[in-house]
N, C-alpha and C positions, 0 to 999 in steps of 0.2 A: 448296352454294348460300348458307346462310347465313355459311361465311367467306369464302367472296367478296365477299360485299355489306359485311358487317364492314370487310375491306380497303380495299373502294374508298371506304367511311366516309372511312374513316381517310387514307387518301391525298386526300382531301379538302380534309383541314386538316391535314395532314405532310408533308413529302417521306418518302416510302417506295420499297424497293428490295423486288422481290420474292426471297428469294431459294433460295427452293424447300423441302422438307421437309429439316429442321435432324437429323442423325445425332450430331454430336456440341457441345457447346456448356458452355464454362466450366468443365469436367470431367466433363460428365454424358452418358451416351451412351444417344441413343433409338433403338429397334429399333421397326418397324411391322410390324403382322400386321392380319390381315383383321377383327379387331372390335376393335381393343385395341393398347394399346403398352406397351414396356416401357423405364424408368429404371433405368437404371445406375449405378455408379463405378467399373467395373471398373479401366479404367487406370489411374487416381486412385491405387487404393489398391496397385497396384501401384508405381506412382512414389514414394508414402510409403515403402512397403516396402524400396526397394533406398536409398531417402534415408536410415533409419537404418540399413542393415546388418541389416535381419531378414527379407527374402525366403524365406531356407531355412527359417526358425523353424519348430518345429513345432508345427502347427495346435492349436488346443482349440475346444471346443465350446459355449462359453458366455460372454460378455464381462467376467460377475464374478461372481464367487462369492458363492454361497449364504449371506446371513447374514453379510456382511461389511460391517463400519460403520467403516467409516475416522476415522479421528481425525486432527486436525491436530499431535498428538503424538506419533507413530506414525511409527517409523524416524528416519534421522538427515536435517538439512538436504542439499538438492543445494548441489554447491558451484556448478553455472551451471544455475539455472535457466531461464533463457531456450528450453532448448534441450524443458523439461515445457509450458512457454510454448507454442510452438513447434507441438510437436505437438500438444494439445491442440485449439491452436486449427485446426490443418487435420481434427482428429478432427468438429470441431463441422461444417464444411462436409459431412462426410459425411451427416448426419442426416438432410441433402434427402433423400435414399433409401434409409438403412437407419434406419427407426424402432427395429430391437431393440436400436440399441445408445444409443438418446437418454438410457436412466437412468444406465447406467457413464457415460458422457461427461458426462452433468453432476454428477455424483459427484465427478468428477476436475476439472472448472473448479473448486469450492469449495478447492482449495486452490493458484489460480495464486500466491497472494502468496507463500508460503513453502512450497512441494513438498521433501516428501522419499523417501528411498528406496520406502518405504513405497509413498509414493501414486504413481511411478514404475514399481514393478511392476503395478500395478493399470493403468496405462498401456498396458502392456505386454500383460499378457492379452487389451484388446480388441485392441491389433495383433494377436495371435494367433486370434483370432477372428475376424479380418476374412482373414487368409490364409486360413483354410479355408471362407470365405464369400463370396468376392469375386465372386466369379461372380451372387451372390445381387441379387434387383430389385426394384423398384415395379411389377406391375402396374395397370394404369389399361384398362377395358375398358367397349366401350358399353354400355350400360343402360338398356332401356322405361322403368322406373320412379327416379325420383328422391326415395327415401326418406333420410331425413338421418337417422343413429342416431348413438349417442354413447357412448364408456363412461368411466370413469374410474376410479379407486385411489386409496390413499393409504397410505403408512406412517406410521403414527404414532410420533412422538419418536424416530425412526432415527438421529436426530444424536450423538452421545454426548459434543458439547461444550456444545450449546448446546439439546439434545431440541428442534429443530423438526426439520418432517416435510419430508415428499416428498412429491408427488403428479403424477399424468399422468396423462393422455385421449386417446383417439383418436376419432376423426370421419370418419363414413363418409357418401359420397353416393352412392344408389345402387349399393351395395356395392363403391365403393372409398374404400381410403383415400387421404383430402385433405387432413390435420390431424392435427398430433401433438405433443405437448411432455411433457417432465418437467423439473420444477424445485421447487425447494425452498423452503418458506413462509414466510412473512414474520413471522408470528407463531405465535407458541407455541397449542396448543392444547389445552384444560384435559381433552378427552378424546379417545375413537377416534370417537364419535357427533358430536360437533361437528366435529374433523375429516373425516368422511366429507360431513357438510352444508357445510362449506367448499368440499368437492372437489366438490360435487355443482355448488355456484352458479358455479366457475369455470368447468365445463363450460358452462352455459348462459348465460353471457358468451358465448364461443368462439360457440355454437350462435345466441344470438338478439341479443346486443348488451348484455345485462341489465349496467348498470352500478350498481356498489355503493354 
């Protein structure tokens, strides 16, 4: 009832086309079930796949490895980068709905200017990680209750060119998730305690609008 009325809102003051419940749209494919839906990329990441030649790859189980801090000094120049370009950036469209891989993939934009082998395999791994996860979704499912919870991290001085950090959050309403980023900080921070209050206030930007 109330997307109905929503609708007719709307067609109100738009021309609007009805044009029924959306299955697939921009590369993201929605399933419905009796409380709940599910977000995909399944084909997505299969069309990357056979796009570079790693279909058969085989699978791993984690997008980056443990304890691995890339440098922009690390391994040799690509001779076309265009092509770490490339993918990265259709890695980034992925993030609508696989939040585990948002920290490797922005790990891997910090170096579109000048990629090298290096950061090219680490490319690589979450491709391999997405092979054996493709199948993997967003659920989004009703909920009585609309509690907003938040949480957040940070790595401190994880960079090893320039020791800024990382940090990311997730946001949950009503026990789904609706929000999520990882990215890397602006400024340097003089400890792990001020960094964590850093991570803390970003969150609650995100959460209530809190401007610095």
């Amino acid at each position: 009832m109330q997307v109905a009325s929503l609708i007719t809102k709307l067609n109100s003051e738009f021309a609007l086309r009805e044009l029924g419940r959306q299955t697939y749209f921009l590369g993201i494919e929605v399933s419905y079930h009796d409380n709940s839906i599910n977000l995909s990329q399944t084909k997505y990441i299969c069309d990357l796949l056979h796009r570079i030649e790693m279909f058969d790859t085989r699978p791993i189980k984690t997008p980056g490895a443990v304890g691995q801090n890339l440098s922009k000094f690390d391994g040799e120049p690509m001779e076309d980068p265009f092509g770490y370009r490339s993918i990265v950036g259709a890695l980034q469209y992925l993030i609508i709905t696989r939040p585990d891989i948002a920290f490797a993939v922005n790990k891997a934009c910090q170096f579109m200017q000048q990629p090298t082998s290096t950061h090219w395999l680490s490319v690589k791994r979450i491709l391999r990680y997405l092979h054996g996860t493709m199948h993997d979704d967003l659920l989004i499912s009703s909920s009585n209750q609309l509690t907003i919870e938040g949480f957040t991290d940070t790595d401190w001085g994880a960079q090893p060119d320039d020791r800024r950090s990382a940090s990311g959050y997730l946001i949950y309403l009503g026990g789904n998730l609706i929000s999520w980023s990882s990215t890397k900080k602006k400024l340097v921070s003089r400890s792990s305690a001020e960094l964590e209050y850093r991570g803390l206030f970003w969150l609650l930007q995100k959460l209530f609008g809190f401007k610095s």
